[in-house]
MIKOLMI-593081 format. One record per residue (C-alpha): residue in one letter; residue number from 1; y negated, z, x negated. Coordinates in nm, 2 decimals. Example, Ala and Ser with C-alpha at 12.3 -4.5 7.8 and 13.67 -1.06 7.14 Angstrom:
! residues 2
ATOM   residuo   num        Y        Z        X
ATOM         A     1     0.45     0.78    -1.23
ATOM         S     2     0.11     0.71    -1.37
! end
This chain:
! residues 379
ATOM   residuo   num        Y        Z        X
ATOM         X     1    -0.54    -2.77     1.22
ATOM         X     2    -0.60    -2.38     1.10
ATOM         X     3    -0.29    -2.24     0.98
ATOM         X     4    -0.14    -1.90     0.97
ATOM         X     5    -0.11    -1.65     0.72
ATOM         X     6    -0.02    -1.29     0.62
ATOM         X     7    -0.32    -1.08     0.67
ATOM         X     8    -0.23    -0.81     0.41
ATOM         X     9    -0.10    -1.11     0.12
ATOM         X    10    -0.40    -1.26     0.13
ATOM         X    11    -0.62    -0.89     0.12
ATOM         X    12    -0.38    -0.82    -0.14
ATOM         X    13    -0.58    -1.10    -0.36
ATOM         X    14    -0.91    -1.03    -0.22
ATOM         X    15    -0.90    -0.69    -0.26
ATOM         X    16    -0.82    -0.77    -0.67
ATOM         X    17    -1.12    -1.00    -0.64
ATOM         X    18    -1.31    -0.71    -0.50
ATOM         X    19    -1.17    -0.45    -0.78
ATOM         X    20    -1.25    -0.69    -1.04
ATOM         X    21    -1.61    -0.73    -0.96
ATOM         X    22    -1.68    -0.37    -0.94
ATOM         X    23    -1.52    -0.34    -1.28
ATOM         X    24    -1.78    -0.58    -1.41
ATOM         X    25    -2.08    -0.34    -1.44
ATOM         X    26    -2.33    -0.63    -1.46
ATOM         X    27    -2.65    -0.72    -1.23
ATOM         X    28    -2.53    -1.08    -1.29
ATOM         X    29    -2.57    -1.21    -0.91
ATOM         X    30    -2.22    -1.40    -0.98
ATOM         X    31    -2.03    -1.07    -1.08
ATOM         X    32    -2.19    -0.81    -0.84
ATOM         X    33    -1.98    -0.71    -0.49
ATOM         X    34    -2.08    -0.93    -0.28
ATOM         X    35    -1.92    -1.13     0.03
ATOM         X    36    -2.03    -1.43    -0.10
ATOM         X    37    -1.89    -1.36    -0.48
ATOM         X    38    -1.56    -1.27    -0.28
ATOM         X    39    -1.56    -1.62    -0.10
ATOM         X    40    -1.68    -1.80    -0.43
ATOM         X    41    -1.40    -1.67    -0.66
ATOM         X    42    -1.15    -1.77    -0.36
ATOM         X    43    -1.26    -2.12    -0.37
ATOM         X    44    -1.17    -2.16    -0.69
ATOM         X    45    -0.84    -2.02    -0.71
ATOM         X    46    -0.56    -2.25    -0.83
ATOM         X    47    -0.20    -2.37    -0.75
ATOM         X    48    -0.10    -2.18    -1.04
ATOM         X    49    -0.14    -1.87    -0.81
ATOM         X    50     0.17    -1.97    -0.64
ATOM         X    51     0.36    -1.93    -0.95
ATOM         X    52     0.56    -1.58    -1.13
ATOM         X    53     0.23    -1.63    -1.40
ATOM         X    54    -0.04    -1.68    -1.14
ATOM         X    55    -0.38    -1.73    -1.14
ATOM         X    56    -0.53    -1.64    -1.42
ATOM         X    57    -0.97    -1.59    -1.43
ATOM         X    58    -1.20    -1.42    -1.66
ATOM         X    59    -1.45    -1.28    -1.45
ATOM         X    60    -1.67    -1.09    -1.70
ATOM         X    61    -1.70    -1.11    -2.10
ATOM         X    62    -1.98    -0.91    -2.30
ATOM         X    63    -2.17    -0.59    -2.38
ATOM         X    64    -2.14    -0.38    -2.10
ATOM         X    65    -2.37    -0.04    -2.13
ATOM         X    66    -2.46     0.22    -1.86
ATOM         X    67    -2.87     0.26    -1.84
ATOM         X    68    -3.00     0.66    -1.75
ATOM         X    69    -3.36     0.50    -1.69
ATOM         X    70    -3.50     0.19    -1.55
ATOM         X    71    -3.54    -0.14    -1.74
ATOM         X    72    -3.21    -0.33    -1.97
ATOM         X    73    -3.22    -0.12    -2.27
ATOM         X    74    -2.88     0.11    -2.32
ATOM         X    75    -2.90     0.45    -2.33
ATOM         X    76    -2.54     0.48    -2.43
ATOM         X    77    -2.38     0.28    -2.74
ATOM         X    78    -2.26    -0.06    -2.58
ATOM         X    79    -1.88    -0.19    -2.51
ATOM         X    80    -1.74    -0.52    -2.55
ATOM         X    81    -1.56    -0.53    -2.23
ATOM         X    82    -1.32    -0.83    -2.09
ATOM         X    83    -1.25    -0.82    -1.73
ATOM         X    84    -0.97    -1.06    -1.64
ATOM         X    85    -0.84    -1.15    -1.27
ATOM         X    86    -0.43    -1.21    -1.27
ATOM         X    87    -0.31    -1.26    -0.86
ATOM         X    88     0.04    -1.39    -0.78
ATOM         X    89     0.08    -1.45    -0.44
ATOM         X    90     0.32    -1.64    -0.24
ATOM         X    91     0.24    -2.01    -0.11
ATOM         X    92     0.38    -1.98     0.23
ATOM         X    93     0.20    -1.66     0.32
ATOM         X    94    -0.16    -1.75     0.18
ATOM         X    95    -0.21    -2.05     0.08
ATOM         X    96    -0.47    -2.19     0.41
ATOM         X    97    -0.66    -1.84     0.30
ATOM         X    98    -0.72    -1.98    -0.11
ATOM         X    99    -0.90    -2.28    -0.24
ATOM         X   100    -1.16    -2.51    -0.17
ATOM         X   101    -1.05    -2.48     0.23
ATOM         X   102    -1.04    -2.09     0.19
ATOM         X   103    -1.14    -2.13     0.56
ATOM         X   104    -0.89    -2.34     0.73
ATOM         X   105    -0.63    -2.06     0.86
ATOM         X   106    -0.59    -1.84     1.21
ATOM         X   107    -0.74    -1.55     1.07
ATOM         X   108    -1.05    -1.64     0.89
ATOM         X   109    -1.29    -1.42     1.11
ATOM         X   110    -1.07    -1.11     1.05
ATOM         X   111    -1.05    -1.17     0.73
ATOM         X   112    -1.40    -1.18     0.65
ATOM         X   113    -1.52    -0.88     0.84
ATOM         X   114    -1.21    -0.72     0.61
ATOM         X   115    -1.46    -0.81     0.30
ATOM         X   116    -1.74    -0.71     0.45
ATOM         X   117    -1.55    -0.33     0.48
ATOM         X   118    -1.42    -0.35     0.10
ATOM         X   119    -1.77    -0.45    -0.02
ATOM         X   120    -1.98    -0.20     0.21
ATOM         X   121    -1.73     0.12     0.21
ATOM         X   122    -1.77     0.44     0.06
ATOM         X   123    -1.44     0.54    -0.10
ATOM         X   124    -1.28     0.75    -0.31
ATOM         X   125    -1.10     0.43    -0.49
ATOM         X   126    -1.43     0.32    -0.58
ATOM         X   127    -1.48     0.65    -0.69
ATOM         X   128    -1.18     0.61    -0.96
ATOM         X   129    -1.27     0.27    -1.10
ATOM         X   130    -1.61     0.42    -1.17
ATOM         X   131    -1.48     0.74    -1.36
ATOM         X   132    -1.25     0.49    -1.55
ATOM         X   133    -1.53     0.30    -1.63
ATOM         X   134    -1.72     0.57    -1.76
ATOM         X   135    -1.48     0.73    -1.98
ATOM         X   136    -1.57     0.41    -2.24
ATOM         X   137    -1.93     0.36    -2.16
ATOM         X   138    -2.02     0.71    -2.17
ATOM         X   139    -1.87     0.82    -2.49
ATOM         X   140    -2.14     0.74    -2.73
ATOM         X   141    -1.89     0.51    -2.90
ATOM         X   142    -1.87     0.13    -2.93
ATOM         X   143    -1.52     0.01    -2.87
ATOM         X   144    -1.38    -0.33    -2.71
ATOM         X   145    -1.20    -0.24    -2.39
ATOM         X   146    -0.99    -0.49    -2.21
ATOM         X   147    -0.96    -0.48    -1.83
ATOM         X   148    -0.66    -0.67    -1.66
ATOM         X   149    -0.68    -0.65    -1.27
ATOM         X   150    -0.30    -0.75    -1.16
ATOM         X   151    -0.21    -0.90    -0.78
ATOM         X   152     0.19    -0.98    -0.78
ATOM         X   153     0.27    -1.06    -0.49
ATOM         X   154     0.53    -1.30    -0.62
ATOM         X   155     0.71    -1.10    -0.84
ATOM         X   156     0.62    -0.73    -0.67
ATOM         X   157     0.91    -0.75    -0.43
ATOM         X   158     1.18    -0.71    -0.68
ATOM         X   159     1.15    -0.35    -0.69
ATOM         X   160     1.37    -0.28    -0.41
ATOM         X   161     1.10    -0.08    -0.22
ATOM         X   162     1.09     0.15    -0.52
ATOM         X   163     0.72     0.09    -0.63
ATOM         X   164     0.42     0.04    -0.38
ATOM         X   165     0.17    -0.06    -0.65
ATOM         X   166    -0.03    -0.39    -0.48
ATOM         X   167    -0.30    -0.41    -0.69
ATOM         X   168    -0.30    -0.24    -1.06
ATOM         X   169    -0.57    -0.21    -1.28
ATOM         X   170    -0.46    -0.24    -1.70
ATOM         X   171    -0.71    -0.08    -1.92
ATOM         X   172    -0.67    -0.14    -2.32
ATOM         X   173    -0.93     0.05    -2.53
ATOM         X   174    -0.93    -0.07    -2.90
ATOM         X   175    -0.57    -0.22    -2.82
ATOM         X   176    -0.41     0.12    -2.70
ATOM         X   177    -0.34     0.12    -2.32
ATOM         X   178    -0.43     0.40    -2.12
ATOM         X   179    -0.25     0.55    -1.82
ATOM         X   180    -0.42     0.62    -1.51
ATOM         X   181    -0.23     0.63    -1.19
ATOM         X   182    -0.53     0.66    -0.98
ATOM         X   183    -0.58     0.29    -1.07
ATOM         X   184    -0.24     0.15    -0.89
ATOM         X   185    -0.29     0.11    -0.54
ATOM         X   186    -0.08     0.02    -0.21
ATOM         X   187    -0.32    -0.20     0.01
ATOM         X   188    -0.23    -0.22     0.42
ATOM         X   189    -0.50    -0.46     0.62
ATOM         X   190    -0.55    -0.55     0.97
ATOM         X   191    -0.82    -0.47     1.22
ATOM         X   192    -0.74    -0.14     1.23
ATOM         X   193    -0.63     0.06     0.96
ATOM         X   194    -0.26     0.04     0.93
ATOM         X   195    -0.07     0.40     1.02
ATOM         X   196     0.31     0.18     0.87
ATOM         X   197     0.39     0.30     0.53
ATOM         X   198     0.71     0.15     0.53
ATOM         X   199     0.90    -0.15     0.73
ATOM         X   200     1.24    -0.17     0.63
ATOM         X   201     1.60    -0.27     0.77
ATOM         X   202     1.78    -0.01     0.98
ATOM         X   203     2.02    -0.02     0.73
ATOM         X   204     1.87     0.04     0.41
ATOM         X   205     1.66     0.28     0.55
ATOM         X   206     1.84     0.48     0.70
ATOM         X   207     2.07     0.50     0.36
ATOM         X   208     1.74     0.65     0.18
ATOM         X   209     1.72     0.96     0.46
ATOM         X   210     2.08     1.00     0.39
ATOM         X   211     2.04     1.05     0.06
ATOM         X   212     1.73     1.23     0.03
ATOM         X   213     1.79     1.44     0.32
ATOM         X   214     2.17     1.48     0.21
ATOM         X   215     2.32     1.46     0.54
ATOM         X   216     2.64     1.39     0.44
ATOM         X   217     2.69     1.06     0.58
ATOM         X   218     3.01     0.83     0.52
ATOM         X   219     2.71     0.52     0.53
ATOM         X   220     3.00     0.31     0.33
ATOM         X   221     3.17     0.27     0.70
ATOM         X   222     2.82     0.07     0.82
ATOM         X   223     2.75    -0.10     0.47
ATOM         X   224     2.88    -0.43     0.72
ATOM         X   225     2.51    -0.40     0.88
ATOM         X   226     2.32    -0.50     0.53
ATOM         X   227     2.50    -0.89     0.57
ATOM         X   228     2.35    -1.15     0.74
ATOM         X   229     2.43    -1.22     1.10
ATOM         X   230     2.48    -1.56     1.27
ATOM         X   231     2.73    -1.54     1.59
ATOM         X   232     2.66    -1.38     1.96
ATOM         X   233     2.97    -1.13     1.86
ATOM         X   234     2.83    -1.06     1.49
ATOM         X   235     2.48    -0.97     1.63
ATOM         X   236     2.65    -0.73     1.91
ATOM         X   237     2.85    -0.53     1.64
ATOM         X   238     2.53    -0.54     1.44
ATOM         X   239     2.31    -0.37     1.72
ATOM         X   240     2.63    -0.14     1.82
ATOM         X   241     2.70     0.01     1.51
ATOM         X   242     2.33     0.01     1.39
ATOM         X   243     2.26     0.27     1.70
ATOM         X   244     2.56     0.46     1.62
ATOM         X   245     2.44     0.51     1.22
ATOM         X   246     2.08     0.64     1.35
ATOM         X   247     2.23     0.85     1.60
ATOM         X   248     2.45     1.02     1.32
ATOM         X   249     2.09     0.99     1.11
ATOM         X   250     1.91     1.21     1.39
ATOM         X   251     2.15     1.45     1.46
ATOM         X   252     2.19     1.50     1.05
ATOM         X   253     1.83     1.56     1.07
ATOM         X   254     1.83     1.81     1.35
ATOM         X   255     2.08     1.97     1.20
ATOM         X   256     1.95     2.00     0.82
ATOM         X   257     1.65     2.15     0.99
ATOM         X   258     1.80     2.41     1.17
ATOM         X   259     2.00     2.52     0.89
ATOM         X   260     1.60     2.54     0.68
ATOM         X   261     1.67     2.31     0.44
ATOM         X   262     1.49     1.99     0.58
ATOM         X   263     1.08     2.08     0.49
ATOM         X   264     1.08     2.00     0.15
ATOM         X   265     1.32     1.71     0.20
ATOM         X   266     1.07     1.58     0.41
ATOM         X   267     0.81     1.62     0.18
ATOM         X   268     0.94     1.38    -0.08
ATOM         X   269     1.10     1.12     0.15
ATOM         X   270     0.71     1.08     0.26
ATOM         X   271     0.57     1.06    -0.10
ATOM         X   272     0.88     0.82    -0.19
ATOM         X   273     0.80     0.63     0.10
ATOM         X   274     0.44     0.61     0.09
ATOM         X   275     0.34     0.63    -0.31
ATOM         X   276     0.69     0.50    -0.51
ATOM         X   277     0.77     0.62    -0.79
ATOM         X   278     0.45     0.42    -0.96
ATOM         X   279     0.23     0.63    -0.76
ATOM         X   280     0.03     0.44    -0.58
ATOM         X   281    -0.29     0.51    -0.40
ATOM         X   282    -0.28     0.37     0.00
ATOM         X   283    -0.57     0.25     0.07
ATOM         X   284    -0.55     0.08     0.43
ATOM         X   285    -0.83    -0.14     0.54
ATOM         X   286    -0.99    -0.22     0.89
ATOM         X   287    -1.29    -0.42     1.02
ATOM         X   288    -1.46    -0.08     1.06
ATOM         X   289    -1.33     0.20     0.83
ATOM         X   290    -1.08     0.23     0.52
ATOM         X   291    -0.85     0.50     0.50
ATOM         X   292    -0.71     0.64     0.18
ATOM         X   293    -0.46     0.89     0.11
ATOM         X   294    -0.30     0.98    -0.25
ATOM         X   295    -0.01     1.17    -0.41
ATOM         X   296    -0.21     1.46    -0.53
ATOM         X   297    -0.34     1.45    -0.21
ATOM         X   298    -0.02     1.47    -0.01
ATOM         X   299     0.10     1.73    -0.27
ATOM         X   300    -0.20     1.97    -0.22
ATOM         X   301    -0.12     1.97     0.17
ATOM         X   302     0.23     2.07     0.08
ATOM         X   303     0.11     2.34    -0.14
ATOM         X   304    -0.11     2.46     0.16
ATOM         X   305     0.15     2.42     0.42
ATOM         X   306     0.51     2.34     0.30
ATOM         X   307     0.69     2.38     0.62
ATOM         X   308     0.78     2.09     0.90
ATOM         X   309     0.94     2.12     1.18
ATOM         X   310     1.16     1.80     1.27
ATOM         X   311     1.06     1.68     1.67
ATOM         X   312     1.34     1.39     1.82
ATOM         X   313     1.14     1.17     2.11
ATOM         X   314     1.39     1.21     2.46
ATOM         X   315     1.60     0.91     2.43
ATOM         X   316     1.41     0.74     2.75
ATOM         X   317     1.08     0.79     2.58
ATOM         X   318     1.16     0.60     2.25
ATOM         X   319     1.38     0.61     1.91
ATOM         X   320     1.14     0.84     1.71
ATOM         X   321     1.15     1.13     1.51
ATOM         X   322     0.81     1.33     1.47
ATOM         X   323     0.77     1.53     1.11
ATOM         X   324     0.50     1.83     1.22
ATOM         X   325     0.31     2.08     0.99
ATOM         X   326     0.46     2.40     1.15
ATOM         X   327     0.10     2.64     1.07
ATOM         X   328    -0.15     2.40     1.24
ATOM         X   329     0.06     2.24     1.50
ATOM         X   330    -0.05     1.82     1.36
ATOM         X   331     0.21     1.56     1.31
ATOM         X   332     0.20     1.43     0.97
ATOM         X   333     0.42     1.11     0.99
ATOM         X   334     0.69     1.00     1.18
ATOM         X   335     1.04     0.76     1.20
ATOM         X   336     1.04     0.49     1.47
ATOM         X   337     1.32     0.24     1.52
ATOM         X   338     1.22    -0.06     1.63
ATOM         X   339     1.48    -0.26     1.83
ATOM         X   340     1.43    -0.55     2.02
ATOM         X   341     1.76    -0.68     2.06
ATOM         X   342     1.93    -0.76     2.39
ATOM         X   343     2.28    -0.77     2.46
ATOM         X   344     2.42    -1.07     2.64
ATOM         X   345     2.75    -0.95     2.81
ATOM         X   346     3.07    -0.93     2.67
ATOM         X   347     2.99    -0.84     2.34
ATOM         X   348     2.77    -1.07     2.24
ATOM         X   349     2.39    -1.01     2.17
ATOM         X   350     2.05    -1.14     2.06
ATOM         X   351     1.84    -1.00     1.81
ATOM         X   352     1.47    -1.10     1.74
ATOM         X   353     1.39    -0.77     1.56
ATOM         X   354     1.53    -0.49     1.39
ATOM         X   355     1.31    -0.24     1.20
ATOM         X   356     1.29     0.13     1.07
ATOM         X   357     0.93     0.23     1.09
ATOM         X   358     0.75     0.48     0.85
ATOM         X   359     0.43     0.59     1.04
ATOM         X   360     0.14     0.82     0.94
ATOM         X   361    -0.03     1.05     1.14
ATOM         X   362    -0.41     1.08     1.15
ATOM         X   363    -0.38     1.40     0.89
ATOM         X   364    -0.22     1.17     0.61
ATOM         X   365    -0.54     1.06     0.56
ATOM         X   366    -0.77     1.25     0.27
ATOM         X   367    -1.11     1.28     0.28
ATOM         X   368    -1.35     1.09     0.16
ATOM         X   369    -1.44     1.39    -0.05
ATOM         X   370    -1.14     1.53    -0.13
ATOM         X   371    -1.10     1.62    -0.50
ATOM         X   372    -0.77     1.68    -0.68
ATOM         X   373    -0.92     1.97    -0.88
ATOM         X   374    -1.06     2.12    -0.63
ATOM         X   375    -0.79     2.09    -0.35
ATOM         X   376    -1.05     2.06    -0.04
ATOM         X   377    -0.79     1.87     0.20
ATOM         X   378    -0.98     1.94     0.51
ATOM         X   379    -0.76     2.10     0.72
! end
């Protein structure tokens, strides 16, 4: 019987796969992007992939030389270039997805028109690992480079929410490591491209626009809400006082707006949430289209159009809170709470979900041309 599995875990290793081979620079059949060199290196991953050290792959190991004409002979001085695959994923979510019986999960048809978007898109991501590429094998210079492509999935949660990095690509040159934060990137996956940059607890969300936003909240008084519920009555006080903190969130917002202190606020909340403090490129994949969207992106719309205006949904239509560009009238992202809880009577409840939403707007996304230097966001 197919199994289930998380959809973005298991793109999370496929789209290292994909990185990997496109940081192979060969006309080897077996290393080019391909759908079938995708589904190949899958079959042969490991148990080990389950583990903090992961599965571990060299996928390329030679001279690796860019060619200005046609025929094999370099043009450019050659590199000795290592290209190693490191993914860490966990069991439970991927493991019907990896193997010899990559196959036998619910989702296998998604997944593989999901490969057939990585391998056929044009983006800017492919963009960067080919300007990374080239600043060793156009520099007249032989050198060894090692390339380490890192999935950790197992050991990526520990931030706290702090970094977004998915998939990071490590790049030594002669031993020395160079820094490149258009390499790091935040992968979202599902039929459509993802708009959720963020899906946390009520709780701990609503802590971070407290302190970023500095409303002033006393959010000690609801610290109860981050514990574990188990009882009718404990679930009731959970879903009580969790209304009553975003309530006081809202209003803080409204508020911090009015007084013309909230734009930039908002600014950062949306780069904290989005890119972490590592950075990270989003890159959210569909069956049909890939969307990106980057820091210096994000930060060149600021520096075209710094302020928002703070919208709050009528309490019939919805917990949200929209975030809108104030000189061309677009939403950029917006809050959602998410709460499907009902209350039983007498103080008692049941919860099946409780969830602070982070969601992007259509102009979040950069263009597919959009270059940092040159600041041409597109709207």
């Amino acid at each position: 019987m197919a199994k289930s599995v998380n959809l973005g875990s298991v793109m999370e290793g496929i789209f290292a796969i994909a990185v990997g081979l496109i940081m192979c620079e060969s006309d080897a059949p077996g290393r080019s992007l391909t759908v079938s060199n995708i589904n190949n290196i899958r079959s042969q991953v490991k148990s080990s992939m389950y583990t903090r050290a992961g599965f571990t792959k060299v996928l390329f190991r030679g001279k690796q030389y860019k060619v200005k004409t046609k025929g094999n002979q370099a043009d450019y001085v050659p590199d000795f270039v290592t290209v190693t695959l490191q993914v860490s994923l966990k069991e439970g979510e991927v493991s019907s997805a990896y193997g010899q019986k990559f196959f036998d999960n619910t989702k296998e048809s998604v997944i593989q028109k999901l490969i057939s978007q990585v391998v056929s898109s044009a983006t800017k991501y492919k963009k960067d690992l080919e300007a990374a590429k080239n600043q060793y094998l156009l520099n007249q210079m032989p050198e060894k480079v090692d390339i380490v492509i890192v999935a950790d999935g197992v050991g990526g949660e520990q931030s706290g929410g702090d970094l977004k990095g998915d998939v990071a690509v490590n790049i030594s040159i002669n031993g020395e490591q160079i820094t490149n934060q258009d390499l790091n990137f935040s992968l979202k996956a599902g039929t459509t491209p993802s708009k959720t940059i963020s899906n946390e607890s009520p709780f701990k969300s609503m802590s971070r626009i407290n302190e970023i936003f500095k409303l002033g909240i006393d959010a000690e008084k609801y610290s109860f809400l981050a514990n574990a519920t188990r009882t009718g009555k404990e679930k009731f006080e959970k879903v009580k006082y969790t209304q009553m903190f975003y309530e006081e969130t809202l209003d803080g917002l409204v508020r911090v707006f009015n007084e013309g202190q909230g734009s930039e606020r908002a600014w950062q909340f949306l780069k904290d949430a989005a890119f972490g403090k590592d950075y990270a490129a989003v890159v959210s994949i569909g069956a049909t289209k890939t969307n990106e969207s980057s820091i210096a992106y994000i930060n060149a719309l600021q520096n075209r159009y710094p302020i928002l205006l703070a919208e709050r949904s009528p309490k019939n239509k919805g917990h949200n809170v929209k975030f809108i560009i104030k000189d061309i009238d677009k939403p950029l992202f917006q809050i959602r709470y998410k709460n499907r809880s009902e209350i039983l009577g007498d103080g008692e409840a049941n919860i099946k979900e409780l969830k602070m939403m982070i969601e992007t707007e259509a102009v979040f996304k950069q263009p597919k041309d959009f270059d940092p230097a040159v600041g041409n966001i597109g709207v």
